[in-house]
C-alpha positions in Angstrom: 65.1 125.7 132.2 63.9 126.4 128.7 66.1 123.0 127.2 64.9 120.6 130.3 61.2 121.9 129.9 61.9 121.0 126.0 63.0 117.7 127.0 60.0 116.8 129.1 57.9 117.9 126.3 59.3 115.6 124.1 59.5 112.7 125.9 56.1 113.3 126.8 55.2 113.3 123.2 57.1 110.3 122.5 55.1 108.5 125.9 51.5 109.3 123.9 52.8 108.1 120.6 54.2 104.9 122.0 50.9 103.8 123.5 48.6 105.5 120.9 50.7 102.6 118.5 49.7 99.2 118.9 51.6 95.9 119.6 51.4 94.0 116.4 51.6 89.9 117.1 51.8 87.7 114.0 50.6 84.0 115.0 52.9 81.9 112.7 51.4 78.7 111.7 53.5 76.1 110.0 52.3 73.4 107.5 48.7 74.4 108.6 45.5 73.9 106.3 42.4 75.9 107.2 40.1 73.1 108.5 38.8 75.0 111.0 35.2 75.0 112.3 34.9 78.7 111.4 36.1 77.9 108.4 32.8 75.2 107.8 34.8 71.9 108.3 32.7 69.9 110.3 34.8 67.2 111.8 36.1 69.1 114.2 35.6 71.6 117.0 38.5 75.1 116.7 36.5 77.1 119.7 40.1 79.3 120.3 40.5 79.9 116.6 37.1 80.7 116.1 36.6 83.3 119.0 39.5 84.9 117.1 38.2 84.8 113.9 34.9 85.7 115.3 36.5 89.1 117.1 37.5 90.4 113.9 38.0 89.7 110.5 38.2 86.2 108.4 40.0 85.8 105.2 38.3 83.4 102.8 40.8 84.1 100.2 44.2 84.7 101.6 47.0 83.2 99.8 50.2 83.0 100.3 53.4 83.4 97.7 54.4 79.9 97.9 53.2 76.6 99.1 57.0 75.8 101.2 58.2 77.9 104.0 61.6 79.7 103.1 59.9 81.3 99.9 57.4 82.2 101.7 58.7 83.3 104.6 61.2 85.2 102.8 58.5 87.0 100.5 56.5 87.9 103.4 59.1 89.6 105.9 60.0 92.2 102.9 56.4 92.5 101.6 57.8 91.9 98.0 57.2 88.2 96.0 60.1 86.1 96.0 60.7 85.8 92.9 61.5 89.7 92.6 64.3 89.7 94.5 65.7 86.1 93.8 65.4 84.7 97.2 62.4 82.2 95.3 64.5 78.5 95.6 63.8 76.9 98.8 66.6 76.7 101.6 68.8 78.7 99.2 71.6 81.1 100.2 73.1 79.4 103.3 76.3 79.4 104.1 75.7 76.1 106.4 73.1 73.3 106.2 72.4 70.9 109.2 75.6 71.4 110.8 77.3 70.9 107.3 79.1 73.9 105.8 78.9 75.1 102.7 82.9 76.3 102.3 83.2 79.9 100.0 81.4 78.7 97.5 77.8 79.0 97.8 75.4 81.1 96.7 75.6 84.3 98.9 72.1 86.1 98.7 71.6 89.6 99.9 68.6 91.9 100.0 68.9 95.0 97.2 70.8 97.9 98.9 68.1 100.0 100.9 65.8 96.7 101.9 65.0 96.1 105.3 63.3 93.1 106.8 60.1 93.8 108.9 61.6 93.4 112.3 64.6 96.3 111.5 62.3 98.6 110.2 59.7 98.3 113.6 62.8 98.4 116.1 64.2 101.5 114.0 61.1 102.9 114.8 61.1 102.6 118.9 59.4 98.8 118.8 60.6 95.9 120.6 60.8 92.8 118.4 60.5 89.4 119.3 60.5 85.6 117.7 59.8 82.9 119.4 60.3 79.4 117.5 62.8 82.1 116.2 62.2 80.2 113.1 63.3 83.0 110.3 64.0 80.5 107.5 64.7 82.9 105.1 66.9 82.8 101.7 69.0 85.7 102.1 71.6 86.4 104.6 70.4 88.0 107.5 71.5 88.9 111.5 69.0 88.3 113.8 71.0 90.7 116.2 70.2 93.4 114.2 66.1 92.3 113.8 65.0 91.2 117.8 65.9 92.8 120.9 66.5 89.5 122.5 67.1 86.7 119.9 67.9 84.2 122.7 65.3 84.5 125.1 62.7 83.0 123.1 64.3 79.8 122.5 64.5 79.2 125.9 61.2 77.6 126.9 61.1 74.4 124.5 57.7 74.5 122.6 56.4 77.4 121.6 54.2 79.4 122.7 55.8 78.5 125.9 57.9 81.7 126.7 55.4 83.7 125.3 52.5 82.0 127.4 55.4 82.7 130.3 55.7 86.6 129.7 59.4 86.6 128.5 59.2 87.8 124.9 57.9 91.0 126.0 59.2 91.3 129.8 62.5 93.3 128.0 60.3 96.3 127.2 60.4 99.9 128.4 57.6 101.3 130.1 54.3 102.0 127.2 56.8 100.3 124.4 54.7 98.7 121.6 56.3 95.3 120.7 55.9 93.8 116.9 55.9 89.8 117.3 56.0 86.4 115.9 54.9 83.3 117.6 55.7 80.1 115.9 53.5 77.0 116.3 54.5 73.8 115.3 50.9 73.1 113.5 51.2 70.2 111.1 54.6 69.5 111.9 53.8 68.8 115.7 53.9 65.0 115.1 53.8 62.9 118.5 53.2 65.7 120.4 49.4 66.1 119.1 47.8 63.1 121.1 45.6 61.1 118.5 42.0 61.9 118.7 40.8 61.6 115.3 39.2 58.4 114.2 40.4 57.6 110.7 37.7 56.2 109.4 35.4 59.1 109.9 37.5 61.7 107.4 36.9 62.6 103.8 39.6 61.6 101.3 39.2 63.9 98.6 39.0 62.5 94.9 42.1 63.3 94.0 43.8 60.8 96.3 43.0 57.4 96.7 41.1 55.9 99.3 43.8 54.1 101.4 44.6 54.1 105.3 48.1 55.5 104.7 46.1 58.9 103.7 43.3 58.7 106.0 46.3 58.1 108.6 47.8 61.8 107.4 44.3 63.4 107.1 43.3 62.6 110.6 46.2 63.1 111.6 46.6 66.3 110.9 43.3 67.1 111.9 45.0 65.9 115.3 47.5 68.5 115.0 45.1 71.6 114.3 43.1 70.6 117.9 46.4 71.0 119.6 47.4 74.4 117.5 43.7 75.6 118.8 44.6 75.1 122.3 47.6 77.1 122.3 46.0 79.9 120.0 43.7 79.8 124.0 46.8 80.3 125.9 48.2 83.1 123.6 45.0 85.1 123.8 45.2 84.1 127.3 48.5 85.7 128.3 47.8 88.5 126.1 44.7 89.3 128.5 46.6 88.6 131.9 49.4 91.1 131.2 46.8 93.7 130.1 48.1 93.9 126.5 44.9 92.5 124.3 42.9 95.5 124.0 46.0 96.8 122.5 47.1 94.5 120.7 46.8 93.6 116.5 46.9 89.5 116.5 47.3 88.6 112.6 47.1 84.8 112.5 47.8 83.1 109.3 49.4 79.7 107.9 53.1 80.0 105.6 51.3 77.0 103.4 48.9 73.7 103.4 49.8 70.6 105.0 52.6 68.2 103.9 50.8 65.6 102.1 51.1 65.5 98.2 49.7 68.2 95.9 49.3 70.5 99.0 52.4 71.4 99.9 55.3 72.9 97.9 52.3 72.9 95.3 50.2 75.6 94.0 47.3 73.9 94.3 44.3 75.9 96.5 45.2 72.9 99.1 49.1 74.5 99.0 48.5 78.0 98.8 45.0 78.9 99.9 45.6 79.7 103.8 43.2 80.5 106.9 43.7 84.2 108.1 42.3 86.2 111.1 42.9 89.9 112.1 41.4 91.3 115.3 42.7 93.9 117.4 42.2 97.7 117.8 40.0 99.4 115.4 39.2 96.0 114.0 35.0 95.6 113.9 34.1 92.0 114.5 32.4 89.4 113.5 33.8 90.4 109.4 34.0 87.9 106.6 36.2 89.0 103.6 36.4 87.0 100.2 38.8 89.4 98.0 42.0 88.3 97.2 44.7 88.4 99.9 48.3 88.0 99.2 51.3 87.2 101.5 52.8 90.2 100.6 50.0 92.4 101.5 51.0 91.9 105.2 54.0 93.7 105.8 52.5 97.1 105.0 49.3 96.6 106.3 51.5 96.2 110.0 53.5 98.9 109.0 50.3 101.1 108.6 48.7 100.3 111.4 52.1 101.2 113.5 52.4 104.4 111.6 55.6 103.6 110.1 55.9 105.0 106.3 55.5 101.8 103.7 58.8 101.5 101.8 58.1 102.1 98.0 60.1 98.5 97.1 57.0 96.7 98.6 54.4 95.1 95.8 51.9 94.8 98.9 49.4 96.8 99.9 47.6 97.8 102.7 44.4 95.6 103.0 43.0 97.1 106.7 42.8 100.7 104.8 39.6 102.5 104.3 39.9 103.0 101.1 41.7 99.6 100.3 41.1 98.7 96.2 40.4 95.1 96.2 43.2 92.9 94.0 42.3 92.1 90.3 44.1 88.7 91.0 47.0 87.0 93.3 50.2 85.1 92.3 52.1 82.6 93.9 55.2 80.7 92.6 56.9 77.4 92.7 60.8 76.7 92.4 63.4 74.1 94.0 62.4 72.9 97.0 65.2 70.9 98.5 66.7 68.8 96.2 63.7 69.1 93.7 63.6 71.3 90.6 60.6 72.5 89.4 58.5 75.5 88.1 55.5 76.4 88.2 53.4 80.0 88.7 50.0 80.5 89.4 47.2 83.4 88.9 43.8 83.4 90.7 41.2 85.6 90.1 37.9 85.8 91.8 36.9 82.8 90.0 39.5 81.1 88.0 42.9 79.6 88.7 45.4 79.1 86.2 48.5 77.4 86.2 51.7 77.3 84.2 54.0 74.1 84.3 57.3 74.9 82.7 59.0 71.7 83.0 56.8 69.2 81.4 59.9 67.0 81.1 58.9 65.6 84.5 55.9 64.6 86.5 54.6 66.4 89.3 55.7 63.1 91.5 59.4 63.3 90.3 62.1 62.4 93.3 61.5 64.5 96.4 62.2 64.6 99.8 58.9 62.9 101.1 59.8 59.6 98.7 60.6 58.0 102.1 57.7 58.2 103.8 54.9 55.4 104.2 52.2 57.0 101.9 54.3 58.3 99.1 55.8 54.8 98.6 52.6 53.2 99.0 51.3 55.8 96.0 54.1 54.9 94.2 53.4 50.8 94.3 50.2 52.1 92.8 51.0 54.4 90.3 53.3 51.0 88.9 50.3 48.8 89.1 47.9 51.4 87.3 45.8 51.3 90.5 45.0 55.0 90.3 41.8 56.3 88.6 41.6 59.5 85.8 40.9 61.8 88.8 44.5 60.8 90.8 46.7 60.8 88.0 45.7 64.3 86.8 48.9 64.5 89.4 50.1 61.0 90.1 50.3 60.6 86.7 53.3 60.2 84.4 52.5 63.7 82.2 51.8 67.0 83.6 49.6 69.7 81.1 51.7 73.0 80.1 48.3 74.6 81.4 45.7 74.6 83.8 42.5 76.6 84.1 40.2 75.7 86.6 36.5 77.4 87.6 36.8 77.0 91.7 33.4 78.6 91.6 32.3 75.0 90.7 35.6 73.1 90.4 36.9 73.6 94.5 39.4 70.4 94.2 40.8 71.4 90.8 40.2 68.5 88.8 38.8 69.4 85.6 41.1 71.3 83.5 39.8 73.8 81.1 42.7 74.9 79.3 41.5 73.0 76.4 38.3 73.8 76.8 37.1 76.1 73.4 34.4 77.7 76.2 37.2 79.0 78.3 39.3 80.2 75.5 38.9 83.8 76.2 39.6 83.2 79.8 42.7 81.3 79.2 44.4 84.0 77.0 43.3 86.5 80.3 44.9 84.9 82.8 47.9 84.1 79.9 48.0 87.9 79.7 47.9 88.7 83.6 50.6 86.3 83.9 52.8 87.6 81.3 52.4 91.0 82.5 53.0 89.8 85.8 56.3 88.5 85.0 57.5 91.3 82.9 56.7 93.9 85.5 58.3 92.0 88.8 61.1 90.7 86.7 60.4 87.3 87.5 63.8 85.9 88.8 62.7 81.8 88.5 62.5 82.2 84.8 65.7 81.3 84.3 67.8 78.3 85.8 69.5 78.9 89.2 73.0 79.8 90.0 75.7 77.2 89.3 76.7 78.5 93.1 73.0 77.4 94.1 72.8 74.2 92.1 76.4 73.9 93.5 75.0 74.6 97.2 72.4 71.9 96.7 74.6 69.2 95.4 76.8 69.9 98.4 73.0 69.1 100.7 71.9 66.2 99.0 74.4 64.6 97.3 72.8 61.4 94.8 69.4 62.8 95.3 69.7 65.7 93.2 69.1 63.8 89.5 67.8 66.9 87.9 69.3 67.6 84.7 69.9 71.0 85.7 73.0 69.7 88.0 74.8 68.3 85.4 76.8 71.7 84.6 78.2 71.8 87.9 78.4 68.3 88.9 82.3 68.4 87.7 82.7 71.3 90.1 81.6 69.3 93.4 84.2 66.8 92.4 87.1 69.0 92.3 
């Protein structure tokens, strides 16, 4: 009698716990810039996205580790910077690419011994876990058996937030079981499916492109793609409300990086890196507005905390939702390879300043890449050869890049007057020289030194001619044989 009135006890204490904790939803935004109304932009209307930032809290300076998605993503499902563990190059550690296998020799990346990803650690403790997009994208190997309760289901509706607008990602869950969640929208990479609304000649081109209908095309259009995001931010506050799980719920919406045109994304620019964020849920006041400096990494334990689930002491981030949360001095964020493309570059920002460190000044920022192909990049291009762009637009389209880059964003928001020469700034420069040094010393920065031959390897394998990095050369023998 004694053991079953034990039992009961505890599964009645378990019952309490389990919906004392809150569902945690992250609302994934891919390729997304921040040009939402509640965000100031004024060309268009974001009434779902500002209901949610209006409910709780809006970042003004959330950044995020990298401006592509795989470092990113990576960085933020650990809560550690890329660049620590050496999961920083983008696509990298896959055993298959696009159908196309890699054979044994690629570069297999693993997690240090003891690190878990985000998902394992909230279904070890009692949560079901859900992804739907199921977009993990990450650079090390990984199961998603062992991270979602149902890594099927959520594929199974075409678009998200379709299945999770339907129910299913949480329909698998015990009675008073707390979920942890990602929705993926499409965002900027929506394409056709955002219907075009914009009129193009009623956005602003900022000065460091030129003026040309091949950008106002990808401006507008984009702006076309964040009306169609805001719509289905309605319907997953919507179905969040039907199924009685809103009040209960911790909705952290946030974009992995800036939109795909040039010098926003894969770049470390504010357009690349700088990201919209809302919190709201339990315990949440609204109507906040937060300017300290957010980092990527600062999300994994915050979710952690709010479920109750100890922070593991490999994470670099902290908890920014504490009450006694110490505001960062400053925020990183790194570039590396993205696809076929080798580059570095790292970044500090501090309340006022950004600076920037280009380590391969061997090549310009508009070296090959994987967007040569597209309308607007070869249209830049025929400029660049015809000296049609002005001082402003080759600061990147240029055929030099500056070892350094300080910029006031207090009265420099576009990033277009560099200070690092600047005798004025000189104190500030050797700061953020310091912070960065520090930085790199402390993480053990993993990108300052050249990838893997099995990585460079890897890449070859992907994209064949493309890759005309010097870098490749020591292995190109290898792909041969």
């Amino acid at each position: 009698m004694k053991r079953i009135l034990s039992l009961l006890i505890c599964l009645f204490s378990f019952s309490v716990q389990a919906a004392d904790r809150p569902n945690i939803l992250w609302i994934y935004l891919e390729d997304v810039s921040g040009w939402f109304s509640c965000y100031g932009d004024k060309v268009i209307k974001t009434p779902n996205f500002d209901k949610l930032a209006a409910s709780g809290i809006r970042f003004d300076r959330f950044y995020t580790p990298a401006g592509v998605c795989s470092a990113t993503r990576s960085s933020i499902i650990v809560g550690v910077m890329q660049t620590s563990f050496g999961i920083h190059n983008h696509r990298s550690g896959r055993p298959d690419f696009r159908g196309k296998s890699m054979g044994k020799d690629f570069d297999d990346i693993r997690l240090p011994k003891g690190v878990k990803t985000l998902p394992e650690i909230f279904r070890a403790s009692g949560y079901w876990t859900f992804n739907e997009g199921g977009k993990d994208d990450y650079n090390f190997k990984h199961d998603r058996d062992d991270m979602y309760n149902d890594p099927k289901i959520t594929r199974s509706r075409g678009l998200p937030p379709a299945a999770l607008v339907a129910g299913d990602c949480w329909k698998g869950r015990k009675p008073g079981q707390p979920f942890f969640g990602q929705v993926q929208l499409k965002g900027g990479k929506l394409g056709r499916r955002a219907p075009t609304v914009i009129d193009r000649a009623k956005v602003s081109v900022p000065p460091y492109y030129p003026d040309i209908p091949e950008v106002r095309e990808e401006i507008a259009h984009h702006y076309d793609c964040l009306l169609k995001t805001d719509e289905q931010v309605g319907e997953i506050i919507a179905a969040l409300k039907r199924d009685g799980l809103y009040e209960n719920t911790l909705i952290i919406c946030f974009s992995d990086h800036g939109y795909k045109l040039h010098r926003h994304k894969q770049f470390l620019y504010e357009g690349g890196i700088q990201m919209p964020m809302m919190v709201a849920g339990p315990g949440i006041k609204p109507k906040q507005v937060r300017k300290d400096l957010i980092s990527g990494i600062d999300i994994a334990p915050a979710c952690l905390a709010a479920a109750g689930i100890k922070i593991p002491k490999y994470m670099e981030g902290a908890n920014f939702l504490s009450p006694d949360y110490q505001p960062r001095k400053f925020v990183v964020a790194a570039r590396d390879r993205c696809d076929f493309t080798i580059e570095r570059i790292r970044t500090v920002v501090t309340p006022r300043y950004k600076y920037l460190r280009n380590y391969l000044t061997d090549r310009p920022f508009m070296q090959p890449s994987y967007k040569d192909s597209w309308p607007v990049s070869q249209r830049f291009r025929e400029m660049m050869a015809k000296g049609e762009m002005n001082e402003t637009q080759l600061i990147f389209f240029g055929p030099k890049k500056s070892p350094e880059e300080l910029y006031d964003l207090s009265n420099d928001p576009h990033e277009i007057h560099n200070l690092a020469n600047d005798p004025k700034h000189k104190k500030v420069l050797a700061q953020h020289r310091k912070l960065l040094a520090g930085w790199i010393k402390e993480t053990g920065d993993k990108g300052q030194t050249t990838e893997s031959d099995a990585g460079l390897l890897a890449t070859l394998k992907r994209w064949g001619d493309k890759c005309v990095n010097p870098e490749y050369d020591r292995v190109r023998a290898k792909l041969k044989q």
